[in-house]
C-alpha positions as CSV (number, residue, x, y, z in Angstrom):
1,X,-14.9,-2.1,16.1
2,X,-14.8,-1.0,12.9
3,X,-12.4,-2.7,10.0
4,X,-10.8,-0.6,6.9
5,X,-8.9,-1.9,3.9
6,X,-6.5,-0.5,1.9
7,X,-4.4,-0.4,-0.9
8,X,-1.3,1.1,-1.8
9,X,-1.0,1.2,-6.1
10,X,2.5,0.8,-7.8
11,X,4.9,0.4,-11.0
12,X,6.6,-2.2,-8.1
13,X,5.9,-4.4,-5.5
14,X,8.5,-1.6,-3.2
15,X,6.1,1.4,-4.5
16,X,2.8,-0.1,-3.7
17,X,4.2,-1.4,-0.1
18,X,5.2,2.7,0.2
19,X,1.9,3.7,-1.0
20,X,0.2,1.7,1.3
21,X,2.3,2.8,4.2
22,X,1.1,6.7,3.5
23,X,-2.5,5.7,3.4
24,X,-1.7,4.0,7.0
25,X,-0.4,6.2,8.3
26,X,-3.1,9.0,9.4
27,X,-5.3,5.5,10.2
28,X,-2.7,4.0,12.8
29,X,-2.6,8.0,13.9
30,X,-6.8,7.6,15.0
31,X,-6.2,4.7,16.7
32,X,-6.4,1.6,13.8
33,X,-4.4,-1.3,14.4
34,X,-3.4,-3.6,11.4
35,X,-5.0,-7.2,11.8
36,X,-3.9,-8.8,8.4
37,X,-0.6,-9.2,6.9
38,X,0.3,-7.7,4.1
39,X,-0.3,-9.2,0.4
40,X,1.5,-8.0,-2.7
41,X,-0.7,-8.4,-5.4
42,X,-0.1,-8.3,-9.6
43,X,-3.2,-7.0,-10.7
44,X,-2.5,-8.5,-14.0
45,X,-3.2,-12.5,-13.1
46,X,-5.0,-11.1,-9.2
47,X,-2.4,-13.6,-7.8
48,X,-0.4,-12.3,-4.6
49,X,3.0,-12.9,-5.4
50,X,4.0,-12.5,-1.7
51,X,2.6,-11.6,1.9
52,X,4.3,-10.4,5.2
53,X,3.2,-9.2,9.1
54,X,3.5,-5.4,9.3
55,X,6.0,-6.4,12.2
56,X,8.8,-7.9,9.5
57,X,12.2,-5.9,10.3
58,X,12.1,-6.3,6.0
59,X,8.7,-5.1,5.9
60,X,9.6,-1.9,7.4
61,X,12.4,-1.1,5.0
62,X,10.1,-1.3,2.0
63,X,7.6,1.0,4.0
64,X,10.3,3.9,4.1
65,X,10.0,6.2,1.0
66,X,12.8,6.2,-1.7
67,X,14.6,9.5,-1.8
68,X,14.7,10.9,-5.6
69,X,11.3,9.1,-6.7
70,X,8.8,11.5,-8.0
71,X,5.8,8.7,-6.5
72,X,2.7,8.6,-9.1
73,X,3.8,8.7,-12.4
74,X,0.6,11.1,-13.6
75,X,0.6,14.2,-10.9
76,X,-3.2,15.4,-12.5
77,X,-4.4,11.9,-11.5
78,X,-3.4,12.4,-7.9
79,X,-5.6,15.9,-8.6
80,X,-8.4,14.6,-9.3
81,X,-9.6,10.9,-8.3
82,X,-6.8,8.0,-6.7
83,X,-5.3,5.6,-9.2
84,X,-7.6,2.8,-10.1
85,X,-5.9,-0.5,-9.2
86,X,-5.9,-1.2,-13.0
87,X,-3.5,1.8,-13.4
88,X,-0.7,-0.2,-11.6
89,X,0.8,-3.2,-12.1
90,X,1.1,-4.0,-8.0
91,X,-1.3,-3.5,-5.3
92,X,0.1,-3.8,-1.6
93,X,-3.5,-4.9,0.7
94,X,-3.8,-4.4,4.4
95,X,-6.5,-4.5,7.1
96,X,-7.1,-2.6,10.3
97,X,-9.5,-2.4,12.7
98,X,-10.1,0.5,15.5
């Protein structure tokens, strides 16, 4: 079986978790089952500031995406290559295997 990580990038912890949760998406569509929990990251120290199962009732809230929020704050970046992890101050990090 094969094993992907990702990352979701964000101004905060809540964007990251949402940014991750779009890149999961289309993976947990083909089959891919997470196999971690979830670590919040600052990429400023690398220190994870928290972690959480995919399954936490407060884990899904963060995943949901907030109405009014534009989402990456550089639309041409999106364009042309994803955001670097030293773009954003938070990185949300998950694994899954299918």
């Amino acid at each position: 079986m094969a094993t992907i990580s990702i990352d979701g990038r964000g101004d905060t912890p809540e964007e990251a978790v949402q940014d991750m949760g779009k890149r999961m998406e289309p993976l947990v569509l083909k089959g891919f089952t997470p196999i971690s929990e979830v670590e919040i990251v600052d990429t400023g120290t690398n220190k994870v500031l928290e972690h959480f199962q995919v399954t936490d009732p407060e884990f899904a809230l963060h995943m949901q995406p907030q109405k009014g929020k534009s989402g990456s704050k550089n639309p041409l970046l999106e364009e042309h290559k994803p955001p670097m992890h030293h773009e954003y101050p938070y990185v949300a990090r998950l694994t899954l295997e299918g």
